[in-house]
C-alpha positions in Angstrom: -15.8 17.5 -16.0 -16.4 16.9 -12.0 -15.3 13.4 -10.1 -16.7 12.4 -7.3 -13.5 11.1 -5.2 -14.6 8.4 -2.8 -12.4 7.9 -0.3 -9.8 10.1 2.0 -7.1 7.7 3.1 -4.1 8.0 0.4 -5.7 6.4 -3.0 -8.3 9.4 -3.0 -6.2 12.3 -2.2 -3.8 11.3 -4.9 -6.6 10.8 -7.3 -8.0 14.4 -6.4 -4.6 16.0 -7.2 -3.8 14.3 -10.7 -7.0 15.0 -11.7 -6.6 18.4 -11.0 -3.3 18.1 -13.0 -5.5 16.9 -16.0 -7.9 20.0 -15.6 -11.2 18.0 -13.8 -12.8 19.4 -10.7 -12.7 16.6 -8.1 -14.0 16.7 -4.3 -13.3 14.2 -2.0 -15.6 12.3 0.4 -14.5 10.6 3.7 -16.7 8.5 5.7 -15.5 8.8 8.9 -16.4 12.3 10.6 -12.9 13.6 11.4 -9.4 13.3 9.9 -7.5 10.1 10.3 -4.2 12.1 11.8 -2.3 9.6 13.9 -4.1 6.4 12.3 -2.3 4.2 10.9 1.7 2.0 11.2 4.7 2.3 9.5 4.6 1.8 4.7 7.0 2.0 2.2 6.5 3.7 -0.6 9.2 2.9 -3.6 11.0 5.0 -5.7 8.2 4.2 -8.7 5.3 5.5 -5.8 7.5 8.6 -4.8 7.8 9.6 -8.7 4.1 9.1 -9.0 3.7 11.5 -5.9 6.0 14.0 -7.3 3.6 14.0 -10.8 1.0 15.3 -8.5 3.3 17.6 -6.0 4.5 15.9 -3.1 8.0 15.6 -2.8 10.0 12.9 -1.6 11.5 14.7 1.7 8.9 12.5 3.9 9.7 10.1 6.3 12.9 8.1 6.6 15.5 7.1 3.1 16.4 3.7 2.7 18.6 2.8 -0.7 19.7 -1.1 0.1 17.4 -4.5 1.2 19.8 -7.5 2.8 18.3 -10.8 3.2 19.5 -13.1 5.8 19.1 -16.4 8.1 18.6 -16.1 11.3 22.2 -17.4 11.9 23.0 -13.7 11.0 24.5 -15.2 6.9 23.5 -13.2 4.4 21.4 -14.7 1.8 21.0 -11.8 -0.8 21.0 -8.0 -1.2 19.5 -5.9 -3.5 20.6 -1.9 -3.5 18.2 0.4 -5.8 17.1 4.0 -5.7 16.1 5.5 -2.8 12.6 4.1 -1.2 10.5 6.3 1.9 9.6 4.4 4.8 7.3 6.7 6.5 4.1 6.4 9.1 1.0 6.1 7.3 0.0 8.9 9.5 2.6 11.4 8.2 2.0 10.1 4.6 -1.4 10.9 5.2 -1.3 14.7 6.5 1.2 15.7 3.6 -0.9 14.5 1.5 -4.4 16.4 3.1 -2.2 19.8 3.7 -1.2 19.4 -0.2 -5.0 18.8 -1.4 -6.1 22.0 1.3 -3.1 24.2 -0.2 -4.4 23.5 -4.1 -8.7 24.1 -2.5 -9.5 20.9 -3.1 -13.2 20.3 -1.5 -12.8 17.3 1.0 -16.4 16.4 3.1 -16.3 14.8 6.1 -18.9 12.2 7.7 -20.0 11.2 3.7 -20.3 7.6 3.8 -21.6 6.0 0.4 -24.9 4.3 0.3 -25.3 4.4 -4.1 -25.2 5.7 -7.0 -26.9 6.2 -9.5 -25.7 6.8 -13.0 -28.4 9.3 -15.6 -26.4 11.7 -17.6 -23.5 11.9 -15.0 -23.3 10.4 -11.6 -25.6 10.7 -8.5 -23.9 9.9 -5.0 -26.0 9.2 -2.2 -24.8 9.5 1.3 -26.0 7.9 4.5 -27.1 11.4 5.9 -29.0 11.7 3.1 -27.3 14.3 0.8 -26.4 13.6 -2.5 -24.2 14.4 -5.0 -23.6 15.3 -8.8 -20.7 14.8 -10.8 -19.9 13.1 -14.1 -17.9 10.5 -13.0 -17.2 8.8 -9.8 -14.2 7.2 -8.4 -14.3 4.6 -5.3 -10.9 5.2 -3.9 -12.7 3.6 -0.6 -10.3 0.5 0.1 -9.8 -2.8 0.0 -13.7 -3.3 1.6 -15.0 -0.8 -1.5 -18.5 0.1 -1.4 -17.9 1.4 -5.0 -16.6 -1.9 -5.6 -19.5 -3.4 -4.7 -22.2 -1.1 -6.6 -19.9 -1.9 -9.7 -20.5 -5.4 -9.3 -22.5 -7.3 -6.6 -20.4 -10.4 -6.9 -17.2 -8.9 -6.6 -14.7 -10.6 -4.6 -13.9 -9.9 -1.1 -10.6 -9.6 0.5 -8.7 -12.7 1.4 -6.5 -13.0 4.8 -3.6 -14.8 3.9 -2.6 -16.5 7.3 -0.2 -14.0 8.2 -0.4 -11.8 11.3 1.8 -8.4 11.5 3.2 -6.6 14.5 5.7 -3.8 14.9 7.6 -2.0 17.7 10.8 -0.7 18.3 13.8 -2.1 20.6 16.0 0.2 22.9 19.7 -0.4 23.5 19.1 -4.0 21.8 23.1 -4.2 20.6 21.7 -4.8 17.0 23.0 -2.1 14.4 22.1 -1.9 10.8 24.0 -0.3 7.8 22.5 3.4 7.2 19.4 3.4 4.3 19.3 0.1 4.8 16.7 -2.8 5.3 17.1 -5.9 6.5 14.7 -9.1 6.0 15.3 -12.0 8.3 13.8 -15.5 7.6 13.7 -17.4 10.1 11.4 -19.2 12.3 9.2 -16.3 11.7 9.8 -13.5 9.2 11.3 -10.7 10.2 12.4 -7.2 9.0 14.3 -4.1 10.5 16.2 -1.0 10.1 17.7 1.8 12.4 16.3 4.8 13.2 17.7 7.7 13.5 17.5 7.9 17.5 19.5 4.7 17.1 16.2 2.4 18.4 15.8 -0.6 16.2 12.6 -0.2 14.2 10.5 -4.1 13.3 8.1 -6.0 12.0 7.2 -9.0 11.6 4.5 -11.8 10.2 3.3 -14.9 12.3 1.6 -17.7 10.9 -1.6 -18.1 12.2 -4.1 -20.0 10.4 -7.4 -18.1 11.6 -7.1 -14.0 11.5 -7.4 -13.0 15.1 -7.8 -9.7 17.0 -4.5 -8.4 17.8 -5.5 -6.5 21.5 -3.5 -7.4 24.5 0.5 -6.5 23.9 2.1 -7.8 26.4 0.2 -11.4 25.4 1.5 -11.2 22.1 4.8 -9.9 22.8 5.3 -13.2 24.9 3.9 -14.8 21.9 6.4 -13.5 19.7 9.3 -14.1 22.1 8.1 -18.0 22.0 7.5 -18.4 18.5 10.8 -17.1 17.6 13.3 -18.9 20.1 17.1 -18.3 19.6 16.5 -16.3 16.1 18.7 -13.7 15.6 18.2 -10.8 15.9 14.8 -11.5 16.8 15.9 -12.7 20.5 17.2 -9.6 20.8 14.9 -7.0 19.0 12.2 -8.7 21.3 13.7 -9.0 24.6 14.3 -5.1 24.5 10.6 -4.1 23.2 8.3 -2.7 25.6 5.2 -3.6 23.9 4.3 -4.7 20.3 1.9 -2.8 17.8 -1.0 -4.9 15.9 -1.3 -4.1 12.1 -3.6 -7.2 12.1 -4.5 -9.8 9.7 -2.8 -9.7 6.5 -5.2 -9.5 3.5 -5.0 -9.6 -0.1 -7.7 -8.4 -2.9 -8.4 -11.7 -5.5 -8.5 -10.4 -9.0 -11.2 -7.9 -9.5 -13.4 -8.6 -12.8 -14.6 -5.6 -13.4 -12.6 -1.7 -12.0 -15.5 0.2 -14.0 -18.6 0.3 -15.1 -20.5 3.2 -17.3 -19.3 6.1 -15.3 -18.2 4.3 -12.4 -14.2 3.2 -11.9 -12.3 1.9 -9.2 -8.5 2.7 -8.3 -6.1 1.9 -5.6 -6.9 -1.1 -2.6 -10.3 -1.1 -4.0 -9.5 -2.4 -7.5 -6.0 -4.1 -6.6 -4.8 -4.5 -2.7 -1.2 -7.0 -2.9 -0.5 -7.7 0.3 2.1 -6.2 2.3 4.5 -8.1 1.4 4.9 -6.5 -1.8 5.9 -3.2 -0.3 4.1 -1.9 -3.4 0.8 -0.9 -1.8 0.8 2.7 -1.7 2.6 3.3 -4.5 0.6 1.2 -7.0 -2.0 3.3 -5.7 -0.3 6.6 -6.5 0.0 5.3 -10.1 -3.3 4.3 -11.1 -4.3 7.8 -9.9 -1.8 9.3 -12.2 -2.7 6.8 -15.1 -6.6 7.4 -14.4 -6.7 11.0 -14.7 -4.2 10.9 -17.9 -6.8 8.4 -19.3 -9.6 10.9 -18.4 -7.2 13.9 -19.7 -6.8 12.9 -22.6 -9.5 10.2 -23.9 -13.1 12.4 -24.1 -15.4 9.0 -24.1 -15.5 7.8 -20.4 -16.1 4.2 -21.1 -13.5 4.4 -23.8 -10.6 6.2 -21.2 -11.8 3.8 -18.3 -10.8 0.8 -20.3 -7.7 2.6 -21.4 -6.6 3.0 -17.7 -7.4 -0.5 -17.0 -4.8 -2.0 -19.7 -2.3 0.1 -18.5 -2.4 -1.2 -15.0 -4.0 -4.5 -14.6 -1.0 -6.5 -15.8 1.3 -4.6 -13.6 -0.6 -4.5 -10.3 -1.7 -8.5 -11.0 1.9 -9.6 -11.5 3.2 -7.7 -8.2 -0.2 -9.2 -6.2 0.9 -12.9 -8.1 4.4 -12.4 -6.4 3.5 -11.1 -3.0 1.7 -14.3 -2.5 4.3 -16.3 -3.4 6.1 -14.0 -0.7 3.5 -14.8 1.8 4.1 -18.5 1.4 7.7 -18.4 2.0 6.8 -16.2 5.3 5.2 -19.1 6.4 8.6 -21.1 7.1 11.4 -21.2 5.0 12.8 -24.7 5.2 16.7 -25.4 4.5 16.7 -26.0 0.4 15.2 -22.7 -0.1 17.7 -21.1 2.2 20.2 -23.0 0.0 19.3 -21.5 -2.6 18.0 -17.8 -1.5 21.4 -16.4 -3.2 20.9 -18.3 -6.3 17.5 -16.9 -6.3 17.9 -13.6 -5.1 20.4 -12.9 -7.2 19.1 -13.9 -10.9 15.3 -13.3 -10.1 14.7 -11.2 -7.1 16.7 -8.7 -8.0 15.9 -8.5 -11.5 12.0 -8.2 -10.6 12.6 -5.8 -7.8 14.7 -3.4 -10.2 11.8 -3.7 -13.1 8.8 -3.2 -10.4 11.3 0.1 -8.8 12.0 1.5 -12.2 8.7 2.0 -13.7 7.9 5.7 -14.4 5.2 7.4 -16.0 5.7 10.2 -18.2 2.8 12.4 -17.4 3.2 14.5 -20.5 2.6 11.7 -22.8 -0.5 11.6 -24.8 -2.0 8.5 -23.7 -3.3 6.0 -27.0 -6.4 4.0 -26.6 
């Protein structure tokens, strides 16, 4: 069997090296013309995305550990913490290159410039490029993001990805006087969310969501940095964090994918942002992606119909990925403003559901060596 990986960001690497795992030739295709080394800000992959990584070779000695999450007010009380297995915050960018040197060190074909225009589907799989080549293969695989063309050859009416009136930045502080606990995390809701941890150097690393109601281009940073400075006021450690940042990095509008109807069709499939994007929020977006790859080429490993293994791989993951986007929007309201009954009762919260949902979400594995049942 050959797949046709659409897709070089993280989702299609991934997919390349688990199918490879299951014994199916795969070669990737980016649409961009050159590598996307550098591109990207900070993720976080969790420990059920770094054992899905491991599955397929990469080993969890990227980026930066962090073990605990403390929520607080922006009176500096804390409201909850969680403390789990150990969680990667890394730079997409690093993420990224381990990922390509990995797929390069086990000859995995990646082609450059390949931007999908269709397929085609007679016995196998025909890809058609906007250069003009074309492909064969007998099955194809948009890992291509939450604005999937492959999405969109699957089904014309497929939804589109919804901004969710949040805004993200990021920068880092110098000499701010705010410390953090080692591995740890810190989410502060306040006027504004926001979250932070120490870095090694001993800079204060952040982020942050505005509301804004309309997405807008996030360009000038010394206009937004002002912007940041007013919306948040006397927060702490905001006030801080802020008044010692030098500029402010735009991730943009915050969007999330609507429930997909339909991740395959005849020897199409979707997997990754393409067939299920949470918002940030969840800090679950990587490493959801990382699983469907492992689950999709298990499926394909061990299930010989295609239309039979694609709809295997589909009830293994929609009900996971579905109940993480469900609660990342919940997330992304409380972002908005957190007004004083729910900090009331953040502990209470935190502490019989939060935790319990974060621990369930963090401790999913899959055993790879399983024979997968239809």
């Amino acid at each position: 069997m050959k797949a046709l990986v659409i897709g070089g960001g993280i989702a299609g690497p991934v997919t390349a090296l688990a199918l490879q795992k299951a014994g199916i030739e795969s070669v990737v295709f980016e649409a961009y013309d050159t590598t996307a080394d550098g591109v990207g800000g900070m993720l976080s992959v969790a420990p059920n995305g770094l054992a899905a990584l491991k599955i397929v070779g990469l080993e969890p000695d990227f980026g930066e550990p962090l073990r605990h999450m403390v929520m607080a007010d922006a009176q500096g009380r804390t409201l909850g913490r969680i403390t789990g297995d150990m969680s990667r915050v890394v730079p997409r960018a690093e993420l990224y290159q381990r990922l390509r040197e990995l797929t390069a060190a086990q000859r995995i074909k990646v082609e450059y410039g390949k931007r999908l225009v269709d397929v085609r589907h007679e016995n196998g799989v025909t890809a058609t490029f906007s250069d003009g080549s074309t492909e064969e293969g007998d099955v194809l695989v948009g890992a291509d993001g939450i604005r999937s063309r492959v999405r969109t050859i699957i089904d014309p009416h497929a939804p589109q990805p919804e901004y969710v009136g949040l805004l993200g930045f990021g920068s880092y502080a110098e000499n701010s006087g705010v410390h953090a606990d080692p591995e740890t995390m810190y989410f502060v809701f306040g006027s504004s969310f926001l979250g932070y941890w120490e870095q090694p150097d001993g800079r204060i690393a952040w982020f942050n969501n505005l509301a804004v109601d309309q997405p807008e281009e996030v360009s000038s940073s010394a206009i937004w940095l002002e912007r940041l400075r007013e919306a948040y006021g006397d927060d702490m450690p905001a006030k801080q964090l802020l008044a010692h940042s030098h500029e402010v990095i735009g991730a943009g509008p915050l969007e999330i994918m609507p429930s997909v109807p339909h991740w395959y069709r005849d020897r199409m499939v979707l997997v990754g942002d393409s067939a299920h994007a949470p918002s940030a929020s969840s800090g679950q977006g990587a490493s959801l992606a990382a699983e469907s790859a492992v689950q999709l080429a298990r499926c394909l490993r061990d299930i010989r119909d295609i239309p039979t293994a694609f709809a295997t791989y589909e009830r293994l993951r929609r009900p996971r990925v579905e109940r993480i986007a469900a609660r990342a929007t919940k997330t992304n309201s409380d972002k908005r403003g957190m007004g004083p009954i729910t900090r009331l009762l953040m502990p209470l919260v935190m502490k019989t559901f939060g935790a319990r949902a974060f621990t369930k979400d963090q401790n999913y594995r899959i055993d790879w060596d399983a024979q997968v049942s239809r």
